[in-house]
TORNUGU-428924 format. One record per residue: residue number from 1; residue in three letters; x, y, z of N, C-alpha, C, O, CB in turn. Coordinates in Angstrom, 3 decimals, m for minus. Glycine has a CB too. Layout:
REM TORNUGU-428924
{tornu NUM,'ala',{X,Y,Z},{X,Y,Z},{X,Y,Z},{X,Y,Z},{X,Y,Z}};
...
***
This chain:
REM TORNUGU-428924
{tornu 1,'unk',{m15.304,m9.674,30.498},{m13.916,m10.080,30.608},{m13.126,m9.287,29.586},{m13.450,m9.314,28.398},{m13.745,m11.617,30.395}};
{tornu 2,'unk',{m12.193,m8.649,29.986},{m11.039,m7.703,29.483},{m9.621,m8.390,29.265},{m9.076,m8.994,30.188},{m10.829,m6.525,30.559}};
{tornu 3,'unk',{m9.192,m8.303,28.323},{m7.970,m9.051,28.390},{m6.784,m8.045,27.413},{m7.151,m8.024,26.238},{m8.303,m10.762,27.724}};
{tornu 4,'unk',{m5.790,m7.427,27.593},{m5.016,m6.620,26.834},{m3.595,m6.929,27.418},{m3.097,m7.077,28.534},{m5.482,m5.102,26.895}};
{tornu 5,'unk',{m3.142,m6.955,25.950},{m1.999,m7.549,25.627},{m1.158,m6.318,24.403},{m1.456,m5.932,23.273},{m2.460,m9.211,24.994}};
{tornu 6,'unk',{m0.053,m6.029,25.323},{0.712,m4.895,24.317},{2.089,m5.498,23.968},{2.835,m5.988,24.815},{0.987,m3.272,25.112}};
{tornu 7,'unk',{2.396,m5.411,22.488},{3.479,m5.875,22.585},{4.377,m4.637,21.611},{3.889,m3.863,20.788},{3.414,m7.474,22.141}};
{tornu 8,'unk',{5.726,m4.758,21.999},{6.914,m3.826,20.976},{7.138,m4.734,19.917},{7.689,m5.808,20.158},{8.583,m3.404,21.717}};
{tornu 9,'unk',{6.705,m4.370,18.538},{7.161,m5.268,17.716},{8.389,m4.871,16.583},{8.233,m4.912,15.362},{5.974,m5.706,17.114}};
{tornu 10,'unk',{9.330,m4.576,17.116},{10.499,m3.544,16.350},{11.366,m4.784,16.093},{11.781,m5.318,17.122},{11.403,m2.074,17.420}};
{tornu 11,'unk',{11.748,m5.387,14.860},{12.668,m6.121,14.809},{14.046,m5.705,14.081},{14.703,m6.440,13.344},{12.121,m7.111,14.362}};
{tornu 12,'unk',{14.480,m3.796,14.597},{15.181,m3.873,14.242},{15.373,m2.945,12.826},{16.444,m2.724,12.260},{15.220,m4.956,14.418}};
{tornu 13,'unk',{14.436,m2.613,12.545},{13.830,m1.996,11.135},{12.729,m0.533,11.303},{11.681,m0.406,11.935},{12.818,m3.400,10.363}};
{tornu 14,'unk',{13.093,m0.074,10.896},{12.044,0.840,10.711},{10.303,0.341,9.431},{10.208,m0.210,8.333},{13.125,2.223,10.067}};
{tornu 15,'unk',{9.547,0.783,10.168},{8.970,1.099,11.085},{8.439,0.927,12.309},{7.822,m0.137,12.350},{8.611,1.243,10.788}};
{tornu 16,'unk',{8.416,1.517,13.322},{8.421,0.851,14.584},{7.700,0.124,14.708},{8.097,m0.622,13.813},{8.328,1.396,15.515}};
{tornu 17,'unk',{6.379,m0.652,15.334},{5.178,m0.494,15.537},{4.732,m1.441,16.607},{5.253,m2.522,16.881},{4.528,m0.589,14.370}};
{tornu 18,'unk',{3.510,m0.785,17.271},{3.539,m1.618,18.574},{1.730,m2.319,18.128},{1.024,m1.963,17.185},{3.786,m0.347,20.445}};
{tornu 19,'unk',{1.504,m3.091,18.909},{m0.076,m4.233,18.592},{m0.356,m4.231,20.077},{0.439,m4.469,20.986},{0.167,m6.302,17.799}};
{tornu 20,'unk',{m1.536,m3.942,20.146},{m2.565,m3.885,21.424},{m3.303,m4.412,21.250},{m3.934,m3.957,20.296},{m3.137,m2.914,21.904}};
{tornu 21,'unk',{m3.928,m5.708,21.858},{m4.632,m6.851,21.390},{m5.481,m7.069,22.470},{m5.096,m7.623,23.499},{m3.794,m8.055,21.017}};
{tornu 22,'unk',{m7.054,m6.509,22.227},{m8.090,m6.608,23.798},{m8.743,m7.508,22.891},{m9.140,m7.324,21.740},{m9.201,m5.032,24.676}};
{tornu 23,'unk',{m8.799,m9.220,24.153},{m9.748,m9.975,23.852},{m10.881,m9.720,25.048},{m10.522,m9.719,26.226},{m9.192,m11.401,23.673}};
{tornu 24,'unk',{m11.972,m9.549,24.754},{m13.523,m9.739,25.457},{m14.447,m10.556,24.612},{m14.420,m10.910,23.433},{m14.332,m8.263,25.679}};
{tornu 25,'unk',{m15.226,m10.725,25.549},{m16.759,m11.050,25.549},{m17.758,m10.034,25.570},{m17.893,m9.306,26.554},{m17.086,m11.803,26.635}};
{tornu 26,'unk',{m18.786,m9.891,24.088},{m19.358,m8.764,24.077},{m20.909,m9.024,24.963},{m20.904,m10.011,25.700},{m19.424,m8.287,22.486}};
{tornu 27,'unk',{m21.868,m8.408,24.929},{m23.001,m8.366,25.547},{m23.756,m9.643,25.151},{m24.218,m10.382,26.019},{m23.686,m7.119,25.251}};
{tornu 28,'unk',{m23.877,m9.893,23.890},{m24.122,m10.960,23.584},{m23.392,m13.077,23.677},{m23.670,m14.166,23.173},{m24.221,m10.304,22.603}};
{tornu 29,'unk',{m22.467,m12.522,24.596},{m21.482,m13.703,25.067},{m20.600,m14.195,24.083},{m19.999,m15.263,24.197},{m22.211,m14.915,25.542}};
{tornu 30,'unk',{m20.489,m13.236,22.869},{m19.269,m13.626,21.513},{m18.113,m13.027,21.853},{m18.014,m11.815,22.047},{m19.598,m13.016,19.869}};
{tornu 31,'unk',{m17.108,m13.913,21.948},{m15.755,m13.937,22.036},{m15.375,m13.061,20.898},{m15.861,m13.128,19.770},{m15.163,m15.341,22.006}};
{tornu 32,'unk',{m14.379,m12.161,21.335},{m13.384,m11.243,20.232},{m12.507,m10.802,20.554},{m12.263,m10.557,21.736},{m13.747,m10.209,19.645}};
{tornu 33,'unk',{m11.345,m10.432,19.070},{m10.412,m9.625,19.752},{m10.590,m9.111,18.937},{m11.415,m9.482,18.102},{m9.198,m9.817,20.216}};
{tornu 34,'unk',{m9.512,m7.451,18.777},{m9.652,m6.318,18.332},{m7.891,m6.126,18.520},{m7.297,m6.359,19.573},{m10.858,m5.336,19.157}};
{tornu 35,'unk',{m7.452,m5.804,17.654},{m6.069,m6.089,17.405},{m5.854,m4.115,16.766},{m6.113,m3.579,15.688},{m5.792,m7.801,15.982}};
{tornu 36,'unk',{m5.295,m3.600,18.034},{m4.982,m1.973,17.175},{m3.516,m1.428,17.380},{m2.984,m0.937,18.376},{m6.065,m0.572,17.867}};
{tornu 37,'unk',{m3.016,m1.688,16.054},{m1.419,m1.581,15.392},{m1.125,m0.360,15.757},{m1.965,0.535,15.659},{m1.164,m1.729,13.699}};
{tornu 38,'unk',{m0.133,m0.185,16.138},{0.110,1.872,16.340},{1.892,2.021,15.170},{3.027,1.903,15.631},{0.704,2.585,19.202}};
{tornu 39,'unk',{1.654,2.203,14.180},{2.817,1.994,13.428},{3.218,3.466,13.480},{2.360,4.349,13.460},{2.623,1.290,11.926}};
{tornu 40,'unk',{4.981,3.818,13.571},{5.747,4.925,13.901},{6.756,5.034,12.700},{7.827,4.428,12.676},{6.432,4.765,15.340}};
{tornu 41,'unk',{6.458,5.584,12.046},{7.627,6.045,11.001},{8.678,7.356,11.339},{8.105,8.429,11.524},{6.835,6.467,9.614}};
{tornu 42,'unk',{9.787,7.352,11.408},{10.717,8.514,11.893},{11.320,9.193,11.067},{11.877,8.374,10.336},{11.671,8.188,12.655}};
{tornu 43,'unk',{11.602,10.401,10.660},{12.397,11.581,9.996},{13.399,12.186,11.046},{13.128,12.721,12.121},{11.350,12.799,9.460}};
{tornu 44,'unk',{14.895,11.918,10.337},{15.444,13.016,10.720},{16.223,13.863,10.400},{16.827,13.374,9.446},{15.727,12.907,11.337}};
{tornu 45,'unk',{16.813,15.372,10.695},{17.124,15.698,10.060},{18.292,16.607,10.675},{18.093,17.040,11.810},{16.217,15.934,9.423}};
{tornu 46,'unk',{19.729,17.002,9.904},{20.236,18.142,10.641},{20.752,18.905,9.188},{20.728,18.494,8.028},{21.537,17.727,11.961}};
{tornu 47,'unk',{21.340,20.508,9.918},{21.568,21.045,8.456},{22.694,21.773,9.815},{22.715,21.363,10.975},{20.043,22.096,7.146}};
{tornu 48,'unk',{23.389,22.707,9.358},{24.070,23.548,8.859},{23.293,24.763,8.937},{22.392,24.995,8.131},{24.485,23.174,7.671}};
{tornu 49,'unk',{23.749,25.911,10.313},{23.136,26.752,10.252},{24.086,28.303,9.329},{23.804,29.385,8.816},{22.672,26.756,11.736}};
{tornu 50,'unk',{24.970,27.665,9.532},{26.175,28.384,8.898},{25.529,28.638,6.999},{25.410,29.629,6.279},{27.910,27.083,9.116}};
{tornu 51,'unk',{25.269,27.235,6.832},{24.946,27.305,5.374},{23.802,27.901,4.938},{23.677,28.573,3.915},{24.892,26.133,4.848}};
{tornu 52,'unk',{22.738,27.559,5.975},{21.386,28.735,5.277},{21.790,29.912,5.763},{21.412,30.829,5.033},{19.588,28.549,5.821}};
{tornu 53,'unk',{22.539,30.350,6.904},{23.022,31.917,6.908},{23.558,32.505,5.362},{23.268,33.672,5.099},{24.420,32.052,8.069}};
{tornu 54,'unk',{24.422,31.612,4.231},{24.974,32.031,3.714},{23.841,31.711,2.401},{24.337,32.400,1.509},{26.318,31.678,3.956}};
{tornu 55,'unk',{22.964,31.243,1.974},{22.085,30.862,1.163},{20.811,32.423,1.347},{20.545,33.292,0.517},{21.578,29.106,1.684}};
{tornu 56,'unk',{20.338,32.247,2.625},{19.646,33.938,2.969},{20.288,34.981,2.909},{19.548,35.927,2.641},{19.174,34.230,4.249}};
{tornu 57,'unk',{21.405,35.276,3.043},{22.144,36.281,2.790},{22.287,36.543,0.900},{22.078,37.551,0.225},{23.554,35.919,3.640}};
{tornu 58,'unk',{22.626,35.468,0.601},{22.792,35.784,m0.692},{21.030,35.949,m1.502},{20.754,36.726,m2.416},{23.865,34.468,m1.330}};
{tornu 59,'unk',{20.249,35.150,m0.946},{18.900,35.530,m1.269},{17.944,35.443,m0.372},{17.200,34.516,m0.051},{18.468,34.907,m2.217}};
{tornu 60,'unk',{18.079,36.709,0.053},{17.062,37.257,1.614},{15.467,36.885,1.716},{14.821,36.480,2.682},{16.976,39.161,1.715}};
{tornu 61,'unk',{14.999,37.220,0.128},{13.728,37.282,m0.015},{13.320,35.465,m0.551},{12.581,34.708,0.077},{13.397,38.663,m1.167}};
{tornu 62,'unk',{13.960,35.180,m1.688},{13.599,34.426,m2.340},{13.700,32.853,m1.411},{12.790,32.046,m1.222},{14.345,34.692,m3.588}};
{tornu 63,'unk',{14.711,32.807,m1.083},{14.928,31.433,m0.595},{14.243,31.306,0.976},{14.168,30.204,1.519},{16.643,31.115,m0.602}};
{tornu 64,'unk',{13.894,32.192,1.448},{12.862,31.984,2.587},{11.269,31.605,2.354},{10.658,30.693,2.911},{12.857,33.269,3.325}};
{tornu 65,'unk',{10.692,32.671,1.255},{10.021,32.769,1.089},{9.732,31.203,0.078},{8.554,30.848,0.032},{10.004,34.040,0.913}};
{tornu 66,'unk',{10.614,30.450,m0.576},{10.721,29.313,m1.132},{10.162,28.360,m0.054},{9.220,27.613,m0.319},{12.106,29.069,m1.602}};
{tornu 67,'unk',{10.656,28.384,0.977},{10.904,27.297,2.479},{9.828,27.301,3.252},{9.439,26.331,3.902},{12.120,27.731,3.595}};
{tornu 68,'unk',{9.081,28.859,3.193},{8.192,28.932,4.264},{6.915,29.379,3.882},{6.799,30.397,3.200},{8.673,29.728,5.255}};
{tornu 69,'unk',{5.814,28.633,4.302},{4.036,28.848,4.361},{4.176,30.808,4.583},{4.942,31.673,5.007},{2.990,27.675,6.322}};
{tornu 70,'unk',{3.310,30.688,4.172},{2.822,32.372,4.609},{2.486,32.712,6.298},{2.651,33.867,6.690},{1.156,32.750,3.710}};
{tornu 71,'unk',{2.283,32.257,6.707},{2.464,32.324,7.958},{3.536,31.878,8.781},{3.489,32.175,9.974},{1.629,31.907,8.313}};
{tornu 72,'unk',{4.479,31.227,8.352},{5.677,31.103,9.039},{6.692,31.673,8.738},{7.635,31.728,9.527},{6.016,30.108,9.121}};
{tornu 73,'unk',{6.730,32.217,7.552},{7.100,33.537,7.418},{6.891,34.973,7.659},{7.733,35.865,7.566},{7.125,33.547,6.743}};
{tornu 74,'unk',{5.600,35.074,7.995},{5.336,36.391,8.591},{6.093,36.481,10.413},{6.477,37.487,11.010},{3.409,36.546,8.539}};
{tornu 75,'unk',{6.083,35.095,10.863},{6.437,34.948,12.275},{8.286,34.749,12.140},{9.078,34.944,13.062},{5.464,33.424,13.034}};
{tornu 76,'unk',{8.626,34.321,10.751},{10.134,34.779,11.074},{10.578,35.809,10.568},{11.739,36.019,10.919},{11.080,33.956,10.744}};
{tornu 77,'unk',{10.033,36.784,9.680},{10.071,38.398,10.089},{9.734,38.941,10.981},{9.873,40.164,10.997},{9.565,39.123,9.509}};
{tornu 78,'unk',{9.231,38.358,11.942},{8.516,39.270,12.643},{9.742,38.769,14.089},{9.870,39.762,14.805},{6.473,38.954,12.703}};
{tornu 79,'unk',{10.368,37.891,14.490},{11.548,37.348,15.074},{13.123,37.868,14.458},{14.195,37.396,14.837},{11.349,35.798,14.883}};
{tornu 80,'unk',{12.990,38.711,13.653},{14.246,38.925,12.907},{15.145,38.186,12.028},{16.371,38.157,11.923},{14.905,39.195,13.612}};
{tornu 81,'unk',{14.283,37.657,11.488},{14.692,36.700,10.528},{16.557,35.937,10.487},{17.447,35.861,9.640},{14.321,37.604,9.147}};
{tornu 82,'unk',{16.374,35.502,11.948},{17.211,34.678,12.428},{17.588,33.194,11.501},{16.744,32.365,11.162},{16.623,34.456,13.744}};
{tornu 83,'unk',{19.019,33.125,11.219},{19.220,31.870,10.264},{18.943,30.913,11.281},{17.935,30.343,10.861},{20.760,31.640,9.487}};
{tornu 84,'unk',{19.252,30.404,12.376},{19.055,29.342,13.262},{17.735,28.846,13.009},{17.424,27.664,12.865},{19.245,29.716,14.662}};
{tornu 85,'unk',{16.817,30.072,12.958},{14.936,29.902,13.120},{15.220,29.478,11.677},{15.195,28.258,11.513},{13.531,31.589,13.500}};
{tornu 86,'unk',{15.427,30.058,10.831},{15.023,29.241,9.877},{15.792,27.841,8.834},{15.405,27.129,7.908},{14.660,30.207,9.203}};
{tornu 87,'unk',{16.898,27.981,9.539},{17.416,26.206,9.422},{16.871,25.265,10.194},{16.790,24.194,9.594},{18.868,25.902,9.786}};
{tornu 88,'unk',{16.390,25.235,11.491},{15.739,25.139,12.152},{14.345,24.730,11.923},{13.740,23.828,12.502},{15.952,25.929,12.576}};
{tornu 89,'unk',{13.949,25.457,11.069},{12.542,24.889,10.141},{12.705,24.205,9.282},{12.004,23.224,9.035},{11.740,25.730,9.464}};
{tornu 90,'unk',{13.957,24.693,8.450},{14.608,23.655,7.375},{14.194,22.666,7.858},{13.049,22.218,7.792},{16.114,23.525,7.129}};
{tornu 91,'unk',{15.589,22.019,8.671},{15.308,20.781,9.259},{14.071,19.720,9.621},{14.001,18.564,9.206},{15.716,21.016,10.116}};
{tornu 92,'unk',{13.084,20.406,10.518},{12.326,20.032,10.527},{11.196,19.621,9.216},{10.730,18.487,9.101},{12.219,20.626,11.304}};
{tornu 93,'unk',{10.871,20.757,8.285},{10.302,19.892,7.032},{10.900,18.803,6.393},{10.277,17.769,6.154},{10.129,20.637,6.003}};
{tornu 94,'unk',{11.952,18.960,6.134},{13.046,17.920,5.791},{12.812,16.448,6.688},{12.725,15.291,6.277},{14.632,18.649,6.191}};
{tornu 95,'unk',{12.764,16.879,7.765},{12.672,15.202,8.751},{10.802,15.456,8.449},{10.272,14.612,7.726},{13.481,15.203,11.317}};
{tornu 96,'unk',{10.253,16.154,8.794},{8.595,15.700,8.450},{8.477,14.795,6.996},{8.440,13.568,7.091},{7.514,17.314,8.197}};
{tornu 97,'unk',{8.431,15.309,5.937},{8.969,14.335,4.740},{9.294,13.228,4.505},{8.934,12.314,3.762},{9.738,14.533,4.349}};
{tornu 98,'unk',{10.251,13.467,5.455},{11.364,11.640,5.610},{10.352,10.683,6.347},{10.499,9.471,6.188},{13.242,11.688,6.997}};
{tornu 99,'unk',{9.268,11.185,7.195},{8.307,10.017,7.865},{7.628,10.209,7.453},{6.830,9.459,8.016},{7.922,9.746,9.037}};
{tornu 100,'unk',{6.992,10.804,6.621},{5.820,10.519,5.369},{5.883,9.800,4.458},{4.913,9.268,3.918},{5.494,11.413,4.649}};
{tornu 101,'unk',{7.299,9.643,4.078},{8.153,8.988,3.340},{7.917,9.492,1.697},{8.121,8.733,0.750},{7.921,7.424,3.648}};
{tornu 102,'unk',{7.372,11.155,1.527},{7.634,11.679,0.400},{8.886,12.038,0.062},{9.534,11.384,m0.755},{6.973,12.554,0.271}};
{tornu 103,'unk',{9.231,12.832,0.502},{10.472,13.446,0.174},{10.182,14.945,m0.285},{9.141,15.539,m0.004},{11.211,12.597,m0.952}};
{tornu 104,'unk',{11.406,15.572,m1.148},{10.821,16.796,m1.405},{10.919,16.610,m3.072},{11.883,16.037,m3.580},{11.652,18.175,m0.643}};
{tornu 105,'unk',{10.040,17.047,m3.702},{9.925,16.516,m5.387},{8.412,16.936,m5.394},{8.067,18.102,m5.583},{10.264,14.501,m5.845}};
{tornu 106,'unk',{7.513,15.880,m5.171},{6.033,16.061,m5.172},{5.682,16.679,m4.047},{4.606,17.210,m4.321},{5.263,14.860,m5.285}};
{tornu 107,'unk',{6.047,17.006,m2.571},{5.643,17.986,m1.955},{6.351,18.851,m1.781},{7.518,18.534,m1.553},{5.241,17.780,m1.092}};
{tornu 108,'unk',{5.970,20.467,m1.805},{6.995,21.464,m1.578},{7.330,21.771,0.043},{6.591,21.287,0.900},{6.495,22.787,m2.314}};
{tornu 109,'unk',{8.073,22.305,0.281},{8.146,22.923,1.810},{7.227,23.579,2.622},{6.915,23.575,3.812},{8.977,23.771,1.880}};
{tornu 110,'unk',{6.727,24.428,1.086},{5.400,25.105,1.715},{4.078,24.590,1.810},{3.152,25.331,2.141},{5.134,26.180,1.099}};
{tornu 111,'unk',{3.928,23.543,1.584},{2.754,22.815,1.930},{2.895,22.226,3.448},{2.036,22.150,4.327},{2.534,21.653,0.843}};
{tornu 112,'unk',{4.103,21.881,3.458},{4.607,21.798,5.429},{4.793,22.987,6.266},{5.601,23.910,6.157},{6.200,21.140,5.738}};
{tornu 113,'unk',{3.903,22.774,7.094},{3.997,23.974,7.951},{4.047,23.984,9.321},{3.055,23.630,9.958},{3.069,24.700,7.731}};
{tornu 114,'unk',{5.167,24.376,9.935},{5.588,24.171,11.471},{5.521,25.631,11.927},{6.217,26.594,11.605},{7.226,23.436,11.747}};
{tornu 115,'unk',{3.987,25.468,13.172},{4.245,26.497,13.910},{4.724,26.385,15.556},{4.538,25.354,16.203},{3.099,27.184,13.743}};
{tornu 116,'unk',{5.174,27.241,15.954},{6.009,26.898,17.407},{5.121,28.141,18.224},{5.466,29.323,18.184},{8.180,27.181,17.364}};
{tornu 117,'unk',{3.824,27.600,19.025},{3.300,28.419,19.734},{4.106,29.146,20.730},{5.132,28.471,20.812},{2.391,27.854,20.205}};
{tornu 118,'unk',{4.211,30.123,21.514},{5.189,29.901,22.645},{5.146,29.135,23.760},{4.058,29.078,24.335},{5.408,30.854,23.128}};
{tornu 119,'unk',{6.159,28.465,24.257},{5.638,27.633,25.789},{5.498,26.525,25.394},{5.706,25.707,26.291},{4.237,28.005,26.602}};
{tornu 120,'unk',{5.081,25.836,23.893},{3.853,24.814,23.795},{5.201,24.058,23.059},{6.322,24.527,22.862},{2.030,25.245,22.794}};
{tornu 121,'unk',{4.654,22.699,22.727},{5.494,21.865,21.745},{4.963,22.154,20.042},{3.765,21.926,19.870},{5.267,20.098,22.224}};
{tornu 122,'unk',{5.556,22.511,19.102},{5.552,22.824,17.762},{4.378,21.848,17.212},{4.321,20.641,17.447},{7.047,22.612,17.083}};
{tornu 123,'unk',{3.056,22.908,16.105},{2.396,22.438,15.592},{2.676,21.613,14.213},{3.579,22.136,13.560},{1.738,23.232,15.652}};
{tornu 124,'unk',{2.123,20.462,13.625},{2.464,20.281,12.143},{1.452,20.382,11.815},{0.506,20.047,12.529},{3.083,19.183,11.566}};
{tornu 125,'unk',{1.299,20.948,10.464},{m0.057,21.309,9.785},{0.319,20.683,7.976},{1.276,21.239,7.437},{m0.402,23.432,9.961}};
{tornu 126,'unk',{m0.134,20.019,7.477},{0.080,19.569,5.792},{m1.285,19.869,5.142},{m2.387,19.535,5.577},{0.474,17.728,5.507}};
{tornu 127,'unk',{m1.047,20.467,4.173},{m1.986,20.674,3.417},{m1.270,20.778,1.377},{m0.088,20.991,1.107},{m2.706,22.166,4.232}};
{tornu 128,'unk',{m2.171,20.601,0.525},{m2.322,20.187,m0.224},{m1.604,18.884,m0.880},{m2.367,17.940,m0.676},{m2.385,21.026,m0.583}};
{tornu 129,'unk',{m0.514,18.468,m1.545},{0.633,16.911,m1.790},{0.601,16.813,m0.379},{m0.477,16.345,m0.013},{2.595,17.019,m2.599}};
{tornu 130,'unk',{1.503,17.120,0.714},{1.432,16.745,2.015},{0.596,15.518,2.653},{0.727,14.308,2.833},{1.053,17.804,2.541}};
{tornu 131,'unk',{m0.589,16.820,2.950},{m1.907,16.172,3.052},{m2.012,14.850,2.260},{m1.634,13.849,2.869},{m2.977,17.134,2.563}};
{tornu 132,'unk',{m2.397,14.709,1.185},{m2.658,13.612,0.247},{m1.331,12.318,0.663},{m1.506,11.101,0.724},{m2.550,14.351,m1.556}};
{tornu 133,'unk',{m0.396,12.875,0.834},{0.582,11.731,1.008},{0.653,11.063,2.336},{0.837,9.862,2.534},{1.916,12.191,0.722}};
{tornu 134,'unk',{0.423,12.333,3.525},{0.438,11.517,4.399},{m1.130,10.676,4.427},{m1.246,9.482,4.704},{0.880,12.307,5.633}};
{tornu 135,'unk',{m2.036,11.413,4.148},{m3.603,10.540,3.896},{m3.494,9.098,3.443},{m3.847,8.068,4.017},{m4.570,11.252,2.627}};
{tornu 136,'unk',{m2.947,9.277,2.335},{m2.703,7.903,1.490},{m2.277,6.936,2.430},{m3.071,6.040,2.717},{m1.566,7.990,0.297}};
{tornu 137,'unk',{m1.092,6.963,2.991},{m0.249,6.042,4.082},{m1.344,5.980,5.086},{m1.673,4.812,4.881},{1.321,6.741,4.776}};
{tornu 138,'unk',{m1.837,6.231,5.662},{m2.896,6.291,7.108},{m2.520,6.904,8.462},{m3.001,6.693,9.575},{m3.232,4.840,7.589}};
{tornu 139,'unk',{m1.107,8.072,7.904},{m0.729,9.169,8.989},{m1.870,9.765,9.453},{m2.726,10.389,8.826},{0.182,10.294,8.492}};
{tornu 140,'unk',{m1.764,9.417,11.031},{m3.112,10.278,11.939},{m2.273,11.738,12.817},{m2.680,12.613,13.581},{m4.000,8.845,13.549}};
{tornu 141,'unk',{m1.051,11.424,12.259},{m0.964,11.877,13.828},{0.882,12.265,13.212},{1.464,11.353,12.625},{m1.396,10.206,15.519}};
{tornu 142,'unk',{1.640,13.661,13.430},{2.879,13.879,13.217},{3.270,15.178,14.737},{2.703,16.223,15.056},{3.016,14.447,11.387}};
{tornu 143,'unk',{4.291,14.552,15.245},{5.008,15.386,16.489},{6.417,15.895,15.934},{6.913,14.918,15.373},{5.293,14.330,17.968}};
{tornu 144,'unk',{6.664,16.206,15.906},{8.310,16.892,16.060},{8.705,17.259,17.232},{8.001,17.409,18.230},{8.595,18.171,15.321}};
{tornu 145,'unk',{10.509,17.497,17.066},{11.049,18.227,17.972},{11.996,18.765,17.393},{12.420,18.125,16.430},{11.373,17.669,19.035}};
{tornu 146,'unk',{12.589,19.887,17.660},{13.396,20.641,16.837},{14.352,21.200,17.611},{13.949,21.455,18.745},{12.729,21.589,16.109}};
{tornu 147,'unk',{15.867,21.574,17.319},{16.764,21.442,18.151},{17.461,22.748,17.296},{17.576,22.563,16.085},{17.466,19.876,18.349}};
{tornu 148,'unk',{17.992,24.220,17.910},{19.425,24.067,16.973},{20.572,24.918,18.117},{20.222,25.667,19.029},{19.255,25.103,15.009}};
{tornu 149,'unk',{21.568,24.657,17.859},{22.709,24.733,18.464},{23.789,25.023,17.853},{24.422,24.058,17.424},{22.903,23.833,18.993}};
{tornu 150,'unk',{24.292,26.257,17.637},{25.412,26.640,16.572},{26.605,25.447,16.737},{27.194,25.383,17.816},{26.106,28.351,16.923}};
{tornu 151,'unk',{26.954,24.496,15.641},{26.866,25.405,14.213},{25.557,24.595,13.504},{25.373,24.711,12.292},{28.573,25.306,13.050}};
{tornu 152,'unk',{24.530,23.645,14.467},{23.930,23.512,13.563},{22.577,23.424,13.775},{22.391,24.402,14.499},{24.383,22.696,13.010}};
{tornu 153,'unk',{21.155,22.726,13.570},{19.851,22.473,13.891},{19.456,21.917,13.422},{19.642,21.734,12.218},{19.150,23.061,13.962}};
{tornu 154,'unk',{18.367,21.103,14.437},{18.283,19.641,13.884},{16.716,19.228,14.060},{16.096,20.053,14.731},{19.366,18.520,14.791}};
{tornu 155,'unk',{16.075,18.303,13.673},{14.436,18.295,14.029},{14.199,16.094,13.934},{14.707,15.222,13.229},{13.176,19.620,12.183}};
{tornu 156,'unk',{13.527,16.097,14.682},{13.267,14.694,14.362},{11.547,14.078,14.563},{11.031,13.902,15.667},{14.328,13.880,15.384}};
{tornu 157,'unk',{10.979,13.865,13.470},{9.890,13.781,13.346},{9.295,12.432,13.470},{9.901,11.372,13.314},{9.697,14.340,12.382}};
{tornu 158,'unk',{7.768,12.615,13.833},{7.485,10.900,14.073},{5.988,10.952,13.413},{5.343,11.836,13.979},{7.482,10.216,16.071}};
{tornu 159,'unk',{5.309,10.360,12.506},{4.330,9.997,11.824},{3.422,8.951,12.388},{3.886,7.812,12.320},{4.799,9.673,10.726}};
{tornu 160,'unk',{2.476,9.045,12.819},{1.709,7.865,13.275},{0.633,7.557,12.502},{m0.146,8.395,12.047},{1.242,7.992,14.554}};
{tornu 161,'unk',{0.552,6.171,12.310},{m0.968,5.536,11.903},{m1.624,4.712,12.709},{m0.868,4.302,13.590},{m0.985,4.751,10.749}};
{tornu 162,'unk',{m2.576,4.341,12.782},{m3.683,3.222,13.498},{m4.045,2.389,12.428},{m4.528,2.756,11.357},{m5.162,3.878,14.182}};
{tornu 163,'unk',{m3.758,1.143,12.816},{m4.787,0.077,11.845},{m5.515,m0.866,13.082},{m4.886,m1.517,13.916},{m3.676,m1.172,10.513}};
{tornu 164,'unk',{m6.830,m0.778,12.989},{m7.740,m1.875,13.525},{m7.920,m3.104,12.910},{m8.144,m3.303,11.716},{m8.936,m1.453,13.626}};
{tornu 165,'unk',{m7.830,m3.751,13.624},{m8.731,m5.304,12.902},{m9.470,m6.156,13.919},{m9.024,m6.662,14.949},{m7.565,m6.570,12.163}};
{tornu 166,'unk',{m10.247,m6.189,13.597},{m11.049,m7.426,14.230},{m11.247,m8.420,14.408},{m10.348,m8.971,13.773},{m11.637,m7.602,14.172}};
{tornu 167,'unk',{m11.903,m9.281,14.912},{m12.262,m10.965,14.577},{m12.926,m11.361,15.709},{m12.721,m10.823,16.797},{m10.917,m12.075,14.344}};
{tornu 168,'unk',{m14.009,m12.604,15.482},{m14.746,m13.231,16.482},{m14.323,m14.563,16.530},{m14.826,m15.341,17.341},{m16.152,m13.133,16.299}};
***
């Protein structure tokens, strides 16, 4: 016997989170449920593409290279180091952050790293503070979407955790 029960439990507040609640009977005829939380934390973010045009211009090398992993910088030289692409990324670390709920202080930008395969929906990758922060919280799981549209670009990120619990 299978029994599942989903409910939206948003009252309104961040964080979202929804409860999936399968009661069965295991092999041995013991009653249980298994109660698995899917909690959603959201980032978002917009900037001003006008303004990192005028921030890269005045420092071409430095302030990109501040913002971006080594590999997402080799891919926005290698795109023409377009301000959109890289407010655009702005944004998006900025909203990744905000649903980790670090901020930027203890993790840098470059420990966030958004790659945009072509065709595909944008990878998130965290590694070193990142990593550890979203670890700590019980982030399994981060999607984005990233938007920009003169005059500006925008990204909105979503953090997921799982909590199980049990009982007989």
């Amino acid at each position: 016997i299978l029994d599942i029960q989903i409910y939206n439990c948003n009252p309104g507040l961040f964080p979202i989170y929804h409860a999936i609640i399968l009661s069965s009977i295991n092999k041995s005829g013991i009653f249980f449920k298994e109660e698995l939380r899917l909690d959603l934390s959201v980032g978002v973010d917009i900037v001003s593409i006008d303004r990192i045009y005028l921030i890269s211009k005045k420092y071409p090398r430095r302030f990109p290279s501040r913002i971006l992993a080594k590999a997402e910088l080799e891919i926005y030289i290698k795109r023409g180091s377009r301000a959109e692409h890289l407010a655009a990324l702005f944004a998006a670390k900025e909203a990744i952050l905000k649903a980790i709920g670090s901020g930027v202080g203890p993790v840098s930008f470059q420990e966030v790293i958004v790659l945009s395969p072509g065709g595909k929906p944008p990878i998130v990758q965290l590694v070193g503070q990142a990593a550890l922060a979203a670890g700590e919280k019980g982030i399994k799981s981060i999607s984005i979407s990233i938007s920009h549209e003169p005059p500006f670009a925008c990204a909105i990120a979503a953090a997921v955790k799982f909590k199980a619990r049990f009982s007989e």
